[in-house]
C-alpha positions as CSV (number, residue, x, y, z in Angstrom):
1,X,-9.4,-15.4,-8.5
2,X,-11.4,-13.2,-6.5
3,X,-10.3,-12.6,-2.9
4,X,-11.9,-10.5,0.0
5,X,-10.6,-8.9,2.7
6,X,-12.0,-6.2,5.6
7,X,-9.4,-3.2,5.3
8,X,-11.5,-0.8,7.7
9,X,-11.9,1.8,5.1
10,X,-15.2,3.7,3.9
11,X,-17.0,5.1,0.9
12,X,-14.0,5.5,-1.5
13,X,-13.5,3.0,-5.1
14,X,-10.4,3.1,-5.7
15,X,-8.2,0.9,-8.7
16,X,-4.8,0.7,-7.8
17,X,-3.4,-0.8,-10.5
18,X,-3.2,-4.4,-8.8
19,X,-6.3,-4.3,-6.4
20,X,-9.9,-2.8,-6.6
21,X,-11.3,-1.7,-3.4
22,X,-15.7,-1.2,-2.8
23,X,-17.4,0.8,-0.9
24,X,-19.8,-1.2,1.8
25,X,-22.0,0.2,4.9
26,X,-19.3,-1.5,7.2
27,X,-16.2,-0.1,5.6
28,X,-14.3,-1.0,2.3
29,X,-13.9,-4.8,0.9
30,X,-10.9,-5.8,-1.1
31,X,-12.5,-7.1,-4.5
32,X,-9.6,-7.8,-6.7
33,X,-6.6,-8.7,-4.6
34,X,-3.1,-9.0,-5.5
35,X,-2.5,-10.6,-8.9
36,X,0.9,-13.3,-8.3
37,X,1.6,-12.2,-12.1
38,X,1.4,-8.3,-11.8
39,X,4.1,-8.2,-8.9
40,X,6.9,-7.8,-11.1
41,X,4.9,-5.4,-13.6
42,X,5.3,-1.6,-11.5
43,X,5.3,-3.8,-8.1
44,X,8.7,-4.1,-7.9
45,X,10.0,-7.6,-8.6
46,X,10.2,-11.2,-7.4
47,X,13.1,-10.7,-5.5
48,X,13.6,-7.0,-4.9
49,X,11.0,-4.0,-3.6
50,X,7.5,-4.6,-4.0
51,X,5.2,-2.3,-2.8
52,X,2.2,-0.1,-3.4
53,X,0.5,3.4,-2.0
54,X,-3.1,2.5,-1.6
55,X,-4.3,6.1,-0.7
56,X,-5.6,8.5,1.5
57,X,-8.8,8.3,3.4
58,X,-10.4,9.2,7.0
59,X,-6.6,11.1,8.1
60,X,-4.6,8.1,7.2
61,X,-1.8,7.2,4.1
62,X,-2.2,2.9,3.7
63,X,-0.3,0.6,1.5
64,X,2.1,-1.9,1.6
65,X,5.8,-2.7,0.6
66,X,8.4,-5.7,1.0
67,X,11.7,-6.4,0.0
68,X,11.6,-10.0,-0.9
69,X,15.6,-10.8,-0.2
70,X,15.0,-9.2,3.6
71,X,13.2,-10.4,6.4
72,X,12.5,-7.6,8.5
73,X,10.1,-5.0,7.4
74,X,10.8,-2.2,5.3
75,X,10.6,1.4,6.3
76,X,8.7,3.2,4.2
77,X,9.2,7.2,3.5
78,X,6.3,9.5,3.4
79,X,6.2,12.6,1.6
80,X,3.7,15.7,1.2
81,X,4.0,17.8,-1.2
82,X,7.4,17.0,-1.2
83,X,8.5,17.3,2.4
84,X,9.2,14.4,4.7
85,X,6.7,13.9,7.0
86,X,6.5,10.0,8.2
87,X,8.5,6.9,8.4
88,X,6.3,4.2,9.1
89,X,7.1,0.2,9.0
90,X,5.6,-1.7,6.3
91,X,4.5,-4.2,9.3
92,X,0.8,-4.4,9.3
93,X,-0.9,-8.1,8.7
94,X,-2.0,-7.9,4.8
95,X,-4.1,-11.7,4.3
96,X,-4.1,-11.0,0.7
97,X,-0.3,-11.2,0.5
98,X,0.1,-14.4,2.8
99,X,-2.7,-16.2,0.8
100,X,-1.0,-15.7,-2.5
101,X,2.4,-16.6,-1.2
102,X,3.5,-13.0,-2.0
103,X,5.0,-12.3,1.8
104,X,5.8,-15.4,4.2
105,X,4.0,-13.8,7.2
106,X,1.8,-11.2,5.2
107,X,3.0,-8.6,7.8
108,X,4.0,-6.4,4.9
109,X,0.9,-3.4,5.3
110,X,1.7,0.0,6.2
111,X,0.2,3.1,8.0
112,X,0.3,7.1,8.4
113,X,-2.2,8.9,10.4
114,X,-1.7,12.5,8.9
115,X,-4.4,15.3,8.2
116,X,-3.5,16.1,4.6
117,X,-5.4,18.8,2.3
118,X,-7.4,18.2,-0.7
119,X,-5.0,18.6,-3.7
120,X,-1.7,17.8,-2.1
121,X,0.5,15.3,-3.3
122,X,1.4,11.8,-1.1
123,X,4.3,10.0,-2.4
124,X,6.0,6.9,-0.6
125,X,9.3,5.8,-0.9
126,X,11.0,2.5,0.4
127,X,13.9,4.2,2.5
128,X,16.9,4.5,2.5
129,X,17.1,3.0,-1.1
130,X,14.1,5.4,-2.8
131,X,12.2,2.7,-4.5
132,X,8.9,4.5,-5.1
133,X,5.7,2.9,-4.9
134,X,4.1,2.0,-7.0
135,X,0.4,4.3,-6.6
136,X,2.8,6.8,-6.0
137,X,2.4,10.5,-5.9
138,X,-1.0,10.2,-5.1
139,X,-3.0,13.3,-5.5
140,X,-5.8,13.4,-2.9
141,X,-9.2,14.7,-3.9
């Protein structure tokens, strides 16, 4: 089933193992969303971490991770090039997530505006537990 959503993002495919994202004029479209089967294959599992690094683009790390036995948000852990340098909440709204029943409010999307240099390496951990993501290291071009 193909699902769209507006994630605000420009002129950068991307396959992230469970979602596709295109290019547009008006930003990036969400082509292929989450797959309900592939959440437990590298997305952590039905009751445990879930969670995925999406990227880098326009000064800012995105994903999102869950811990389906929890209801508050997860923090997630970002490193570059192997030192700490953000601990954002996995808190964003994700539609995608609430429409295929993945997160009961879909507030499961996460955030990092950082300047990072072509050719580091992004990782993202669920903290404290270190549950990597999955996407994760992320080499940016």
């Amino acid at each position: 089933m193909m699902r769209q959503a507006h994630l605000g993002r420009s002129n950068l495919w991307l396959l992230l193992g469970i979602a596709a994202i295109a290019s547009t004029t008006t930003g990036c479209e969400l082509v292929a969303a989450v797959d309900r089967t592939q959440i437990g294959e590298g997305g952590g599992s039905a009751t445990g971490p879930s969670g995925v690094l999406g990227g880098y683009q326009n000064g800012q790390v995105f994903g999102w991770s869950f811990i389906s036995s929890q209801a508050e948000p997860v923090r997630i852990r970002v490193e570059v090039d192997g030192a700490e340098v953000g601990f954002p909440y996995a808190e964003d709204p994700r539609d995608d997530l609430l429409e295929l029943g993945l997160h009961p409010t879909g507030d499961a999307g996460f955030h990092l505006d950082i300047e990072v240099a072509s050719g580091s390496t992004i990782q993202a951990f669920i903290n404290p537990i270190d549950w990597e993501l999955q996407g994760s290291p992320f080499l940016v071009p």
